[in-house]
PDB file with one MODEL, atoms N, CA, C and O in Angstrom:
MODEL        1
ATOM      1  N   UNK A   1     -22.383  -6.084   3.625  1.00  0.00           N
ATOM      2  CA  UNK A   1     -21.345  -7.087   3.355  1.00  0.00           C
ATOM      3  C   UNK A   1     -20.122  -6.760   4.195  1.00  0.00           C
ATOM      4  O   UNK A   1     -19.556  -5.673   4.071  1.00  0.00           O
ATOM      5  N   UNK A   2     -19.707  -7.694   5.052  1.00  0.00           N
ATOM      6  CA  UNK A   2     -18.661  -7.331   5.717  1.00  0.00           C
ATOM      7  C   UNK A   2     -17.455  -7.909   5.965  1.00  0.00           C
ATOM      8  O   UNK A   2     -16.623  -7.717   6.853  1.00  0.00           O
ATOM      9  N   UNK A   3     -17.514  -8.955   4.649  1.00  0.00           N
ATOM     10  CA  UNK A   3     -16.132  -9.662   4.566  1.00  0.00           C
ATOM     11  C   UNK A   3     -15.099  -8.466   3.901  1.00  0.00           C
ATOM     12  O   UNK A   3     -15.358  -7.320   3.536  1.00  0.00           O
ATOM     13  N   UNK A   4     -13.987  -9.134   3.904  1.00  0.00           N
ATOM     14  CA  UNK A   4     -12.481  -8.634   3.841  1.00  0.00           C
ATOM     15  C   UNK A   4     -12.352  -8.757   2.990  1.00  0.00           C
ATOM     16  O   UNK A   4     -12.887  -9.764   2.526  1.00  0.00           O
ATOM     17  N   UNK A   5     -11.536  -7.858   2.021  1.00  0.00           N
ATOM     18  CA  UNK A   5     -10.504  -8.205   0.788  1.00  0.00           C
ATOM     19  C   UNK A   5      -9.650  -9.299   0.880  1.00  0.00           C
ATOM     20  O   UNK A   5      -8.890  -9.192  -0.083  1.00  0.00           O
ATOM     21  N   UNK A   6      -9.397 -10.176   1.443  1.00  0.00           N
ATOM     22  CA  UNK A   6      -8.452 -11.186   1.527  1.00  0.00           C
ATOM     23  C   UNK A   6      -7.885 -12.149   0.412  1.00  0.00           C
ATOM     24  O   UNK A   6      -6.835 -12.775   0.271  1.00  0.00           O
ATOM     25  N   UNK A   7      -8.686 -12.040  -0.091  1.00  0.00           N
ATOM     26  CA  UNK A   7      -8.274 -12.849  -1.346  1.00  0.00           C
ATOM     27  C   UNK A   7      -6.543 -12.291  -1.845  1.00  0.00           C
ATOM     28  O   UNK A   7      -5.594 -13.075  -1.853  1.00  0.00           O
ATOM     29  N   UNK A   8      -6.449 -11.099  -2.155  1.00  0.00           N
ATOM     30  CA  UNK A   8      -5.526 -10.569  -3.228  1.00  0.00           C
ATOM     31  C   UNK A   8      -3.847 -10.942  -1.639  1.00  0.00           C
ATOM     32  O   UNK A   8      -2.628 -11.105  -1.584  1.00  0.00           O
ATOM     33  N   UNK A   9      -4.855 -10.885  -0.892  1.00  0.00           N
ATOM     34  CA  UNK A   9      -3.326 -10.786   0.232  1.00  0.00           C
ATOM     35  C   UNK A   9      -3.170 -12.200   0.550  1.00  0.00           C
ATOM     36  O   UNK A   9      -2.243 -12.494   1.305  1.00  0.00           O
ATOM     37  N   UNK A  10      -4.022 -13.247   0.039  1.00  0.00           N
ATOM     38  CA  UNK A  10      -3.655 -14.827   0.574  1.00  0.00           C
ATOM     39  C   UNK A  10      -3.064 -15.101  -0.991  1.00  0.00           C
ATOM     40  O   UNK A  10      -2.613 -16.227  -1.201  1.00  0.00           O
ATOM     41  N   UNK A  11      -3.049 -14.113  -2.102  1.00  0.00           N
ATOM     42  CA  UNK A  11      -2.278 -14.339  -3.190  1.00  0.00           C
ATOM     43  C   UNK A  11      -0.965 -14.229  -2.807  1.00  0.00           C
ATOM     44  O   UNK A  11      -0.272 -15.242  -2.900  1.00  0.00           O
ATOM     45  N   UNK A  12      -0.541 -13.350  -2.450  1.00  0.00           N
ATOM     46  CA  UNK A  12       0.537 -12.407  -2.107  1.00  0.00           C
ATOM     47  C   UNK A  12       0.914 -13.635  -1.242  1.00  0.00           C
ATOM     48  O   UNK A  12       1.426 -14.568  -1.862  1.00  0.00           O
ATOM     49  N   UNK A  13       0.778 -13.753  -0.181  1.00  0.00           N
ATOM     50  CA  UNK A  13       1.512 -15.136   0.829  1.00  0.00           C
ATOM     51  C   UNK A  13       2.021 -16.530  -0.004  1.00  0.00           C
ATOM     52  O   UNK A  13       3.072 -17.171  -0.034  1.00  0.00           O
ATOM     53  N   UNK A  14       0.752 -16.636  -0.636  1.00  0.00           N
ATOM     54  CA  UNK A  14       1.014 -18.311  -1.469  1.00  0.00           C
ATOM     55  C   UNK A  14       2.228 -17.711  -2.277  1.00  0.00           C
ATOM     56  O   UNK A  14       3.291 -18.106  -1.798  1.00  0.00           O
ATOM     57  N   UNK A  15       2.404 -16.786  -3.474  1.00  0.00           N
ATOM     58  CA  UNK A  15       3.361 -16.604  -4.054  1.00  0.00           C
ATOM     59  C   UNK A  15       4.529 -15.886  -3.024  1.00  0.00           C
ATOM     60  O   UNK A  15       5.633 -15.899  -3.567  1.00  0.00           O
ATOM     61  N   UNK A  16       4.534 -15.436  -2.042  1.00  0.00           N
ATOM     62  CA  UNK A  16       5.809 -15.215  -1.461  1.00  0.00           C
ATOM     63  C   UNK A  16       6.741 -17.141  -0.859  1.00  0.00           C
ATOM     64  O   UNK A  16       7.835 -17.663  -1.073  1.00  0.00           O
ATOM     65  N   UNK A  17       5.709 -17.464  -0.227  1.00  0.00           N
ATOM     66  CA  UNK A  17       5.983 -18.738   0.270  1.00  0.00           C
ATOM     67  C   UNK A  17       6.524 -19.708  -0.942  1.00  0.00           C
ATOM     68  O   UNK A  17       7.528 -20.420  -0.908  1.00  0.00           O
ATOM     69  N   UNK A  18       5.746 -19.573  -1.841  1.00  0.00           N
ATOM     70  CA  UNK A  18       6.714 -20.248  -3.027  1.00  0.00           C
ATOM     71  C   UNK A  18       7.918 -20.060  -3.429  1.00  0.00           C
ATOM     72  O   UNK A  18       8.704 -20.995  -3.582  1.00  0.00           O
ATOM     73  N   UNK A  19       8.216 -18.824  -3.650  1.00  0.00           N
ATOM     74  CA  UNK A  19       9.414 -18.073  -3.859  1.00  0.00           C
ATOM     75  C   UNK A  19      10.265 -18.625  -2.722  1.00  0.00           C
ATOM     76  O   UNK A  19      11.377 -18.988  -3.104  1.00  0.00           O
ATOM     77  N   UNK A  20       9.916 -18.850  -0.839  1.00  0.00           N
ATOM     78  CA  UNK A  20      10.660 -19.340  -0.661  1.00  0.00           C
ATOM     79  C   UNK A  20      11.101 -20.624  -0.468  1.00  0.00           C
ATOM     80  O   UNK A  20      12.236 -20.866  -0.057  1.00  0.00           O
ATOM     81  N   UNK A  21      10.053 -21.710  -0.811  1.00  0.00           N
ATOM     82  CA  UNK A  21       9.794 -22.810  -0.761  1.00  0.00           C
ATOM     83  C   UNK A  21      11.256 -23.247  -1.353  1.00  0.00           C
ATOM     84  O   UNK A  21      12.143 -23.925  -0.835  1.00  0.00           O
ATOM     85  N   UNK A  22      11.157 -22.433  -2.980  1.00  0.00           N
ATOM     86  CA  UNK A  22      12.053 -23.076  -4.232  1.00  0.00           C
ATOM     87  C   UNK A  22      13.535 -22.364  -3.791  1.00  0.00           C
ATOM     88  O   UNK A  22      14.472 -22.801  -4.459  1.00  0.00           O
ATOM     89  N   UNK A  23      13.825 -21.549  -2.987  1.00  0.00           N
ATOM     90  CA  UNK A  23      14.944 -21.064  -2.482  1.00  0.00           C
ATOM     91  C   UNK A  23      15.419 -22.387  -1.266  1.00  0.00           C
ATOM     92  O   UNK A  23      16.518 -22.804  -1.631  1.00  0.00           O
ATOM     93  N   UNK A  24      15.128 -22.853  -0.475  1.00  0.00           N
ATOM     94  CA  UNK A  24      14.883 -23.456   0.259  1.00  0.00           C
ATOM     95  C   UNK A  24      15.602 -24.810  -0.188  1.00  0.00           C
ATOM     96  O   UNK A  24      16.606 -25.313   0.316  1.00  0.00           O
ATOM     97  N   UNK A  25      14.646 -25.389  -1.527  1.00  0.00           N
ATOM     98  CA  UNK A  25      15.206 -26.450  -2.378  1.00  0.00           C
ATOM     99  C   UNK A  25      15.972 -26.542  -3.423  1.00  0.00           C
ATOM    100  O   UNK A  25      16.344 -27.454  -4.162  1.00  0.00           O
ATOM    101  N   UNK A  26      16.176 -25.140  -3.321  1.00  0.00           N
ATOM    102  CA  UNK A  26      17.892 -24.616  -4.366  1.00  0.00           C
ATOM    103  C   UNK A  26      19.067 -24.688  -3.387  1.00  0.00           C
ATOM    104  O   UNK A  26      20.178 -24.962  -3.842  1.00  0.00           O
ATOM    105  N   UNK A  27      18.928 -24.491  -2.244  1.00  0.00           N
ATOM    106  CA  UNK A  27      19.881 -24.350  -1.452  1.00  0.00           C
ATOM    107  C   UNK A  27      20.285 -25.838  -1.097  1.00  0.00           C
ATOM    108  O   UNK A  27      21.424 -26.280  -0.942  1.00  0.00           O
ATOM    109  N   UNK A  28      18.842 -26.633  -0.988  1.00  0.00           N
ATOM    110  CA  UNK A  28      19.256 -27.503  -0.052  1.00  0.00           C
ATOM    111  C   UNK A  28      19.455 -28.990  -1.635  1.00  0.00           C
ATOM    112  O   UNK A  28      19.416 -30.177  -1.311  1.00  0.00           O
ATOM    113  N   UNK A  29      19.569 -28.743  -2.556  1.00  0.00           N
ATOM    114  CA  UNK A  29      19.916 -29.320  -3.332  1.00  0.00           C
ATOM    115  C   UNK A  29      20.248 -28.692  -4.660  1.00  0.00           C
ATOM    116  O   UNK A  29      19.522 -28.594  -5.650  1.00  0.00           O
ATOM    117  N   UNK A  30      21.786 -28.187  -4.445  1.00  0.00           N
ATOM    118  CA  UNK A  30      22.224 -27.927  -5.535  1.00  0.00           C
ATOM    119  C   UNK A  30      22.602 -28.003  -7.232  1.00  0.00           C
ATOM    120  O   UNK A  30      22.803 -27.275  -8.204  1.00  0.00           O
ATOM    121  N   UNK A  31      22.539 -29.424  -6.825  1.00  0.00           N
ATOM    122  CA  UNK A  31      22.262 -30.126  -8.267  1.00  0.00           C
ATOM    123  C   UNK A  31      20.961 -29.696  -9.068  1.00  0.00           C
ATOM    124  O   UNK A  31      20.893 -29.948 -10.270  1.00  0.00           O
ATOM    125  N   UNK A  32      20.039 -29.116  -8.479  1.00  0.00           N
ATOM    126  CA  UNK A  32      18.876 -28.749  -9.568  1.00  0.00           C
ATOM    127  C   UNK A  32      19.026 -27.232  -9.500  1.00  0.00           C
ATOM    128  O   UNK A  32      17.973 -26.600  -9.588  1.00  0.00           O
ATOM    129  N   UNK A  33      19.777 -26.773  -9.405  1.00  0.00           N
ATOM    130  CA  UNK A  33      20.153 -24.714  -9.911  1.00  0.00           C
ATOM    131  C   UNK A  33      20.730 -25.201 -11.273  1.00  0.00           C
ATOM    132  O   UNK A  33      20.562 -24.389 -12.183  1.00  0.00           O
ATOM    133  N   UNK A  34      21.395 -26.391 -11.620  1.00  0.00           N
ATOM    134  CA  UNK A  34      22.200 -26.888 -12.915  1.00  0.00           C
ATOM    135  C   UNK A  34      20.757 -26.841 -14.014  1.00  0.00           C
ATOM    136  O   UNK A  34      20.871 -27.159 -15.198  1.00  0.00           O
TER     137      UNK A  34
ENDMDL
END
């Protein structure tokens, strides 16, 4: 078998990218940090 662990590290991306997704749309619309 010679696939990769990848799974746990394409976790890690999707939840980093979210984190900055919602930074992103906190910044760029302040009215929803309220």
């Amino acid at each position: 078998n010679t696939e990769q662990p990848i799974h746990g590290g394409l976790v890690t991306y999707l939840f980093v990218a979210s984190l900055t997704t919602y930074q992103i749309l906190v910044v760029a619309n302040p009215a929803v940090a309220r």
